[in-house]
C-alpha positions in Angstrom: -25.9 -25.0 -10.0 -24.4 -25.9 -13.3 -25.1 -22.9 -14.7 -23.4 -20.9 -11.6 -20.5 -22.8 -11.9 -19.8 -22.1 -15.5 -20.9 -18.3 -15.3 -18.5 -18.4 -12.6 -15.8 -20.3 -14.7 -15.9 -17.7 -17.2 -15.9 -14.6 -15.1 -12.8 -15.9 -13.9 -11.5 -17.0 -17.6 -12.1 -13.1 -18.7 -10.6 -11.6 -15.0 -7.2 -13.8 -16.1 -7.2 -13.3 -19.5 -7.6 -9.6 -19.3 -5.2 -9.3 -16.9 -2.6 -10.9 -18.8 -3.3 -8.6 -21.6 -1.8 -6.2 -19.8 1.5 -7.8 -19.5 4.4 -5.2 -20.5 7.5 -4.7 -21.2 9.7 -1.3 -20.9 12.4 -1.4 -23.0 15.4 0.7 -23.1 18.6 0.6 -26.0 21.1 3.4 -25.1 24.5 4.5 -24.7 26.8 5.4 -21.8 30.4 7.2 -22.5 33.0 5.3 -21.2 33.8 8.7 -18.6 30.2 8.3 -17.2 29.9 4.4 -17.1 30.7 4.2 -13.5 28.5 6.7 -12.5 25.8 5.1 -14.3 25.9 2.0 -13.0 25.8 3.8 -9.4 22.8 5.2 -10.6 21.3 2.2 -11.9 22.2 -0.2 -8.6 20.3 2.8 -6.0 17.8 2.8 -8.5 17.5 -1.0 -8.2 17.9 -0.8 -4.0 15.4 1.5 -4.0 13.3 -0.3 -5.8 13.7 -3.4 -3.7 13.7 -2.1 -0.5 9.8 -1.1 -1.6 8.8 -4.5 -2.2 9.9 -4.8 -5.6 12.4 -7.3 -5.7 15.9 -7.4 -6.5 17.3 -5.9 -9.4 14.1 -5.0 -11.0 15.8 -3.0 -14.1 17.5 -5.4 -15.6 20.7 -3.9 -17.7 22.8 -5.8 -20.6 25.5 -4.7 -22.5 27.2 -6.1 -25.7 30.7 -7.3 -25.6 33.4 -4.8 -25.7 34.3 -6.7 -29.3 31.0 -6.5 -30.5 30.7 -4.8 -33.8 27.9 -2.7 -33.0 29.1 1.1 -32.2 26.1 2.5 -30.9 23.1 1.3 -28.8 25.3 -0.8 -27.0 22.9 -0.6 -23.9 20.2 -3.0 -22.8 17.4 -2.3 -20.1 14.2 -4.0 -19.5 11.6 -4.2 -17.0 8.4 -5.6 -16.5 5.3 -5.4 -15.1 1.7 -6.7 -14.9 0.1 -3.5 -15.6 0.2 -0.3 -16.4 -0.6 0.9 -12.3 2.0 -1.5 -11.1 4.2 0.9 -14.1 2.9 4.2 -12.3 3.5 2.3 -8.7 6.9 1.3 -9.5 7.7 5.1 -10.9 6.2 6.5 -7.0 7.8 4.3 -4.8 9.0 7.0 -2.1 11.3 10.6 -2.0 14.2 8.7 -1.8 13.1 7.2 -5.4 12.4 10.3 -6.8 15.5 12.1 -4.9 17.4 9.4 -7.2 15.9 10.5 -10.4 15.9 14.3 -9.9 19.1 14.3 -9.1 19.9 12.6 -12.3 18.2 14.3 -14.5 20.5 17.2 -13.6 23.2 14.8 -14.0 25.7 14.1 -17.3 23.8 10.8 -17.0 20.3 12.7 -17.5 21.8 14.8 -20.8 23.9 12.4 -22.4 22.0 9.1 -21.6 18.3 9.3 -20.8 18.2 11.7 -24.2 14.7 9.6 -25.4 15.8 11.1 -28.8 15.3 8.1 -31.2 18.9 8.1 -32.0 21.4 7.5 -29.0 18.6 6.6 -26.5 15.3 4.4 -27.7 12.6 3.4 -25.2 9.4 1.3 -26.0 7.3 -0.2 -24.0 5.8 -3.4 -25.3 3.0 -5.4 -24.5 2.9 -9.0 -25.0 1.0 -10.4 -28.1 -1.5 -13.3 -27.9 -1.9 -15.0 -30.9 
């Protein structure tokens, strides 16, 4: 029975501990012209309903900016999400129509050309996984 019980134990220990491995973070630094700032933050709160009204709580993208005194002139952007692995990533990127209504439309949008570039330069995106050491 002792035996059991520790096999047991450390089934479970490897289930957790693997699971946490996949712990992740996306992680955007960008810019948003002052003309389209409005619009983006539109963008950004359906995004965030959307998101929510699937299950997947309330503001889910979080978004940061620096002061408006801050020396930095570019990158000025913060976004960050997480999740617990990568097919909670894929679930949260298929939510519904609506969702992907959101994100087609952008893409056509000023927002999609001059903010979700992904160029290394005026957009950077990672997406980090948490280190156990």
């Amino acid at each position: 029975m002792k035996k059991i019980i520790i096999t047991l134990a450390s089934l479970l220990w490897t289930f957790v501990s693997h699971a946490q491995n996949q712990e992740r973070l996306s992680v955007h630094f960008f810019d948003v012209p002052e003309n389209l700032e409005e619009e983006f933050l539109k963008f950004n709160s359906e995004v965030n309903t959307a998101l929510e009204n699937a299950g997947y709580g309330k503001n889910f993208y979080k978004l940061y900016k620096v002061k408006k005194e801050d020396q930095n002139k570019t990158l000025r952007y913060f976004q960050i999400s997480s999740y617990t692995s990568d097919k909670h990533y894929e679930m949260t990127h298929d939510v519904s129509n609506k969702y992907k209504n959101i994100w087609d439309k952008m893409w056509d949008s000023d927002i999609g050309k001059k903010v979700w570039t992904f160029d290394n330069k005026t957009h950077i995106y990672r997406k980090v996984f948490r280190v156990y050491n």
